[in-house]
N, CA, C and O of each residue as an XYZ file, in Angstrom:
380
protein
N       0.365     -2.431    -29.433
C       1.232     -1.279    -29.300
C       0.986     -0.622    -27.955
O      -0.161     -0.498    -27.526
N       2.104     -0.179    -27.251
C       2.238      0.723    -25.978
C       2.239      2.191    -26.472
O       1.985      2.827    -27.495
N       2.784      2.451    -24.826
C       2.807      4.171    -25.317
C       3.584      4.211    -26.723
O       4.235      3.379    -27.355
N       3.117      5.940    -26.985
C       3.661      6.310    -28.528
C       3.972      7.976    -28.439
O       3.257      8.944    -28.698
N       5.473      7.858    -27.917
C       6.111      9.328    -27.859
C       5.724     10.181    -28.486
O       5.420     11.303    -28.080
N       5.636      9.407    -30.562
C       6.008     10.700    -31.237
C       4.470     11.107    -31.782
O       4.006     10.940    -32.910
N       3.971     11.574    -30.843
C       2.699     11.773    -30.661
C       2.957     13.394    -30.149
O       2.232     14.317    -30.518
N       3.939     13.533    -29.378
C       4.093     14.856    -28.898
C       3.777     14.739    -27.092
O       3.871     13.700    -26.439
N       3.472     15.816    -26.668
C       2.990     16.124    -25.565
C       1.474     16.319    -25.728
O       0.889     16.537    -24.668
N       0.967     16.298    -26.473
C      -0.742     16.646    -26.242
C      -1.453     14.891    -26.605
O      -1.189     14.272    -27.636
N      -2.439     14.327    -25.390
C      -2.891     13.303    -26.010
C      -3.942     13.464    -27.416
O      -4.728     14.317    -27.830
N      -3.459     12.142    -27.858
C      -4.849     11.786    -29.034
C      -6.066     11.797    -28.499
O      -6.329     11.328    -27.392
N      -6.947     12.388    -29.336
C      -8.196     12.309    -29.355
C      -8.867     11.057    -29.491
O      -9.749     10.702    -28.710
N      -8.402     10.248    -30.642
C      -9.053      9.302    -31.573
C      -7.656      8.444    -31.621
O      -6.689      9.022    -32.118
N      -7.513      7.347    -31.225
C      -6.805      5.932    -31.413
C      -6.349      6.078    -32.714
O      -7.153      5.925    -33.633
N      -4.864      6.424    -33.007
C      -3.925      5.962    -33.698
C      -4.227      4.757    -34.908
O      -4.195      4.688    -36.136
N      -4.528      3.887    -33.776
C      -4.265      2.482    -34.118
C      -5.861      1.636    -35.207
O      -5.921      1.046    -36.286
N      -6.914      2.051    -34.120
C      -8.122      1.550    -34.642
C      -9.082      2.949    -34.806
O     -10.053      2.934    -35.562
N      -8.819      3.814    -34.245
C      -9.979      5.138    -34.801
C     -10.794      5.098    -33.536
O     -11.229      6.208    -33.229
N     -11.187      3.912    -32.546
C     -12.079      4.816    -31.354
C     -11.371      5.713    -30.422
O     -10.195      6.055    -30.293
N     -12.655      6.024    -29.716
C     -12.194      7.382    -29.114
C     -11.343      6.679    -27.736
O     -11.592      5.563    -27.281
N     -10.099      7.802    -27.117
C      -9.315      7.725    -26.131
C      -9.908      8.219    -24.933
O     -10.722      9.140    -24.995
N      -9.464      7.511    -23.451
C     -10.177      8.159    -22.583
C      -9.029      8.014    -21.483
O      -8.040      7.283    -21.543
N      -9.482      9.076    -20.248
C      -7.952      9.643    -19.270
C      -8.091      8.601    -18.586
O      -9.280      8.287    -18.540
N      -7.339      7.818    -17.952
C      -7.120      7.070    -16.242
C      -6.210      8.312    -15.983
O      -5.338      8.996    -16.518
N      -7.085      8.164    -14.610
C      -6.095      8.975    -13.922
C      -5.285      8.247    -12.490
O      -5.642      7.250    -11.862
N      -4.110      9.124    -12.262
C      -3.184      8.417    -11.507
C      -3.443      7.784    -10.552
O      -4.123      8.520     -9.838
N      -3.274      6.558     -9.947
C      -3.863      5.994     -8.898
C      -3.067      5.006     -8.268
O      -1.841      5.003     -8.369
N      -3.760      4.103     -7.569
C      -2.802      2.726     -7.289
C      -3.297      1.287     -7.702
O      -4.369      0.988     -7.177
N      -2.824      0.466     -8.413
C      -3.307     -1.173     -8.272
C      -3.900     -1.918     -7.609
O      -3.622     -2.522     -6.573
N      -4.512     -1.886     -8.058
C      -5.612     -3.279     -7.272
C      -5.118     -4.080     -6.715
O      -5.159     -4.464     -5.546
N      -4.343     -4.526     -8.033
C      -3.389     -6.154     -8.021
C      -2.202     -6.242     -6.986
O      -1.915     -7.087     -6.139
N      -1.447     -4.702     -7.486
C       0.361     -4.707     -7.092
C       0.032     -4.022     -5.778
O       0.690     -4.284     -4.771
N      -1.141     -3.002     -5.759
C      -1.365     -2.253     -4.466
C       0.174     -1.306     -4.621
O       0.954     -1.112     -3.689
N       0.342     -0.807     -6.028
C       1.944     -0.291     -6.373
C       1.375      1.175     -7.197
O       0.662      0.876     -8.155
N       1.519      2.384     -7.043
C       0.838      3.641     -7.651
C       1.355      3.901     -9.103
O       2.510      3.632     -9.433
N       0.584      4.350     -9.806
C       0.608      4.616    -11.872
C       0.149      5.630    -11.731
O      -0.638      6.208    -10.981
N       1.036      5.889    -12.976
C       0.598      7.830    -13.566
C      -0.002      7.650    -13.867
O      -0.425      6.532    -14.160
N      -0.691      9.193    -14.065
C      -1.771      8.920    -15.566
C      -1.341      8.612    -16.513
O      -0.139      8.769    -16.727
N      -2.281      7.991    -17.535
C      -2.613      7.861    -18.570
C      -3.674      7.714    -19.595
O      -4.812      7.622    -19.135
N      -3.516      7.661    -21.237
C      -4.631      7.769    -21.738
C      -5.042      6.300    -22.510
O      -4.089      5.607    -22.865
N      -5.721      6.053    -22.646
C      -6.182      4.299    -23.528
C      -7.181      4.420    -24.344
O      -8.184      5.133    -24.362
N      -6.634      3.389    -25.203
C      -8.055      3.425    -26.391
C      -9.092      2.737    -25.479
O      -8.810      2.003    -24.532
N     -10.204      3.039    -25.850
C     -11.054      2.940    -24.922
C     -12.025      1.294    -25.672
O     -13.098      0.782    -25.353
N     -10.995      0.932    -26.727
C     -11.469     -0.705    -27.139
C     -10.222     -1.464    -26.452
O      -9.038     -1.503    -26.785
N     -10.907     -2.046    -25.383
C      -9.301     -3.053    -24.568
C      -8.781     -3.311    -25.661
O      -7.963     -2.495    -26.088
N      -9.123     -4.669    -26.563
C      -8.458     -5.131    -27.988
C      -7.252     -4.338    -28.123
O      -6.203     -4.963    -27.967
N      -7.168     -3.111    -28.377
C      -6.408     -2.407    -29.357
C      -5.306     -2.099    -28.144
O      -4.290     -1.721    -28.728
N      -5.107     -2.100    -26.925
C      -3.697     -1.894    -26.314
C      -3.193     -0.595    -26.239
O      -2.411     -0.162    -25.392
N      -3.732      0.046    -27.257
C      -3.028      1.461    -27.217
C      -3.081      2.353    -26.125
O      -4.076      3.002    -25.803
N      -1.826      2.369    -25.486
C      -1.500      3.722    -24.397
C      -0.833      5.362    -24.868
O      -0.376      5.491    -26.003
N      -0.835      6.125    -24.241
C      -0.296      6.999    -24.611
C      -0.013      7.897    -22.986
O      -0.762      8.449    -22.180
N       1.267      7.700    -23.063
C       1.596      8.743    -21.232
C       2.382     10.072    -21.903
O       3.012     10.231    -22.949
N       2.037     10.926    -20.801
C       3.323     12.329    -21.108
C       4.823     11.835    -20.786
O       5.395     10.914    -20.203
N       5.078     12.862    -21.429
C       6.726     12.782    -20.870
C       7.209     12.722    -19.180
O       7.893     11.931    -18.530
N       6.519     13.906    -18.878
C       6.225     14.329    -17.485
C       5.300     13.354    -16.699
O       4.675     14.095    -15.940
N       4.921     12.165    -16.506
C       3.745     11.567    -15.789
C       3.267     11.879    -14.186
O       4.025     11.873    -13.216
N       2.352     12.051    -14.174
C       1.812     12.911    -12.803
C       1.893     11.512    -11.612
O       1.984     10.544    -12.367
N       1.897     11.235    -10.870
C       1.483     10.405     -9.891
C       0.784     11.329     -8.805
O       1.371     12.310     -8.349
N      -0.416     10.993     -8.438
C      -1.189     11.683     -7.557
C      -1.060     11.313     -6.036
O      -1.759     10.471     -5.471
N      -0.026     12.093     -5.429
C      -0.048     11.598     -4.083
C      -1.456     11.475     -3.116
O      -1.455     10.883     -2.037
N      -2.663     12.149     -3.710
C      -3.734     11.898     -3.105
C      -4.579     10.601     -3.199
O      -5.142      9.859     -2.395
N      -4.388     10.673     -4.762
C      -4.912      9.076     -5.163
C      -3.924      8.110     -3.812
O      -4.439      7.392     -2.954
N      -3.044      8.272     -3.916
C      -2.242      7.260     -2.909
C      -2.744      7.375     -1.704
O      -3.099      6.323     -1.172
N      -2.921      8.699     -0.914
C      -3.373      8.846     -0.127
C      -4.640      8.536      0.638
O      -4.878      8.406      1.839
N      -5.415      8.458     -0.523
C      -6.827      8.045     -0.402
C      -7.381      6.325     -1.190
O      -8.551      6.026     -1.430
N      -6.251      5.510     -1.431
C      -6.445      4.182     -1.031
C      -6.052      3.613      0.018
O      -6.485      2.637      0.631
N      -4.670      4.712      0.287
C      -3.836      4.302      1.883
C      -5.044      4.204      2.899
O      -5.178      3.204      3.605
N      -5.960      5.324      2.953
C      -7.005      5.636      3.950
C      -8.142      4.736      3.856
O      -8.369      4.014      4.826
N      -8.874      4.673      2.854
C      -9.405      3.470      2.170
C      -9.260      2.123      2.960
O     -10.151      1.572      3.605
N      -7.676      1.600      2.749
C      -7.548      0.447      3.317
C      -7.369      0.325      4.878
O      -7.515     -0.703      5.540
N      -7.008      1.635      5.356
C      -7.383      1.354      6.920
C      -8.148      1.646      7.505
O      -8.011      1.591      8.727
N      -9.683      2.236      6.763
C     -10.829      1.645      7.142
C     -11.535      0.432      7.293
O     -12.320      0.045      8.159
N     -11.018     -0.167      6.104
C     -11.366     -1.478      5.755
C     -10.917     -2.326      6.720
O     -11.795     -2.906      7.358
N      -9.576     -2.593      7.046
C      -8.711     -3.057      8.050
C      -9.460     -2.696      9.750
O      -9.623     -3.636     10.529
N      -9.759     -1.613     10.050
C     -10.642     -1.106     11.281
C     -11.854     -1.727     11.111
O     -12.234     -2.388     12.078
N     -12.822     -1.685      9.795
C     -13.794     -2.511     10.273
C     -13.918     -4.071     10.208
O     -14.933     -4.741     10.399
N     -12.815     -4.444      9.934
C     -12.440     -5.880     10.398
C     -12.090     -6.256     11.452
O     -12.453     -7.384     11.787
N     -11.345     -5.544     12.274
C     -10.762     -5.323     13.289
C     -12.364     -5.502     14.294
O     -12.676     -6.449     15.016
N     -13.037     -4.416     14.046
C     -14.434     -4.735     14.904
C     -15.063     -5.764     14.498
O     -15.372     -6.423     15.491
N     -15.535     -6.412     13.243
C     -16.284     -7.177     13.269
C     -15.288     -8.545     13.885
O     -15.818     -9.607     14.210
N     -14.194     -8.373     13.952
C     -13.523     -9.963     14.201
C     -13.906     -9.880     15.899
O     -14.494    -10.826     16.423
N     -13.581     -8.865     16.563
C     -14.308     -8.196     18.165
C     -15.359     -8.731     18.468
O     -15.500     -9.308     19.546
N     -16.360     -8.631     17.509
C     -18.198     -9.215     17.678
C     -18.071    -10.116     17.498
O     -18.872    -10.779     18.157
N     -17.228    -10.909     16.693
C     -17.744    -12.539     16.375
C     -16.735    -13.141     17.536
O     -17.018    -14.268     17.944
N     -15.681    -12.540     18.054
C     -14.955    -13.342     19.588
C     -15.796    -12.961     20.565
O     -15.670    -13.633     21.589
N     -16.798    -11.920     20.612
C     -17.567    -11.661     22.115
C     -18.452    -12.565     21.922
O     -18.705    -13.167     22.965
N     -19.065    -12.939     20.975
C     -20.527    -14.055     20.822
C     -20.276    -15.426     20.835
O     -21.004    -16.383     21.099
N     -18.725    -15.312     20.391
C     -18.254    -17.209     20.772
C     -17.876    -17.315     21.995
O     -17.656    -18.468     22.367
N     -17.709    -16.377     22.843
C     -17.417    -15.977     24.188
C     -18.658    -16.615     24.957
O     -18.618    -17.519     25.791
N     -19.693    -15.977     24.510
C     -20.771    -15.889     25.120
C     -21.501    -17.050     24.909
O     -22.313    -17.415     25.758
N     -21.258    -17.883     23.554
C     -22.211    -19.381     23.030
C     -21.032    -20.433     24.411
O     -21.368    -21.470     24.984
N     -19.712    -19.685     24.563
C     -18.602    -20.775     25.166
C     -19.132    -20.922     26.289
O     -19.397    -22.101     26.522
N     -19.446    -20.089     27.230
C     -20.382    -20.159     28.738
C     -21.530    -20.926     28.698
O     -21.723    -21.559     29.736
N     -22.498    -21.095     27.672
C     -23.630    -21.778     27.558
C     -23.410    -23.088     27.798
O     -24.341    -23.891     27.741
């Protein structure tokens, strides 16, 4: 089972479905799709599938903001280390 509207606007405490307890993700972006998700709440046993989103779902332009930034650090320090490893094949090439 996916989300479950008639739940209301306030999340479950306790899984619907199997009885453990629910816990928040909060809004962010994919790993996979590198594509941004609202929050939401999940049973906190993968098995059981159960989601539950608001009506209203938040997307956190910061969360976005701060993988955007994230990845062009990552990208910059590649950028240098690819720099060091062409100056030292530079330098083995003269030998």
């Amino acid at each position: 089972m996916s989300s479950n509207q008639s739940l209301g606007n306030t999340p479950p405490t306790i899984c619907p479905l199997c009885g453990n307890s629910i816990k928040y993700i909060p809004a962010g972006v994919s790993k996979n799709s590198g594509k941004p998700y609202p929050e939401f709440w999940a049973c906190s046993e993968r098995e059981c599938k159960f989601t539950w989103k608001p009506q209203n779902p938040v997307v956190s332009n910061a969360n976005i903001d701060d993988s955007r930034q994230k990845t062009i650090s990552l990208l910059e320090e590649m950028v240098e280390l690819l720099r060091n490893i062409d100056a030292k094949m530079s330098k083995t090439e003269e030998l």
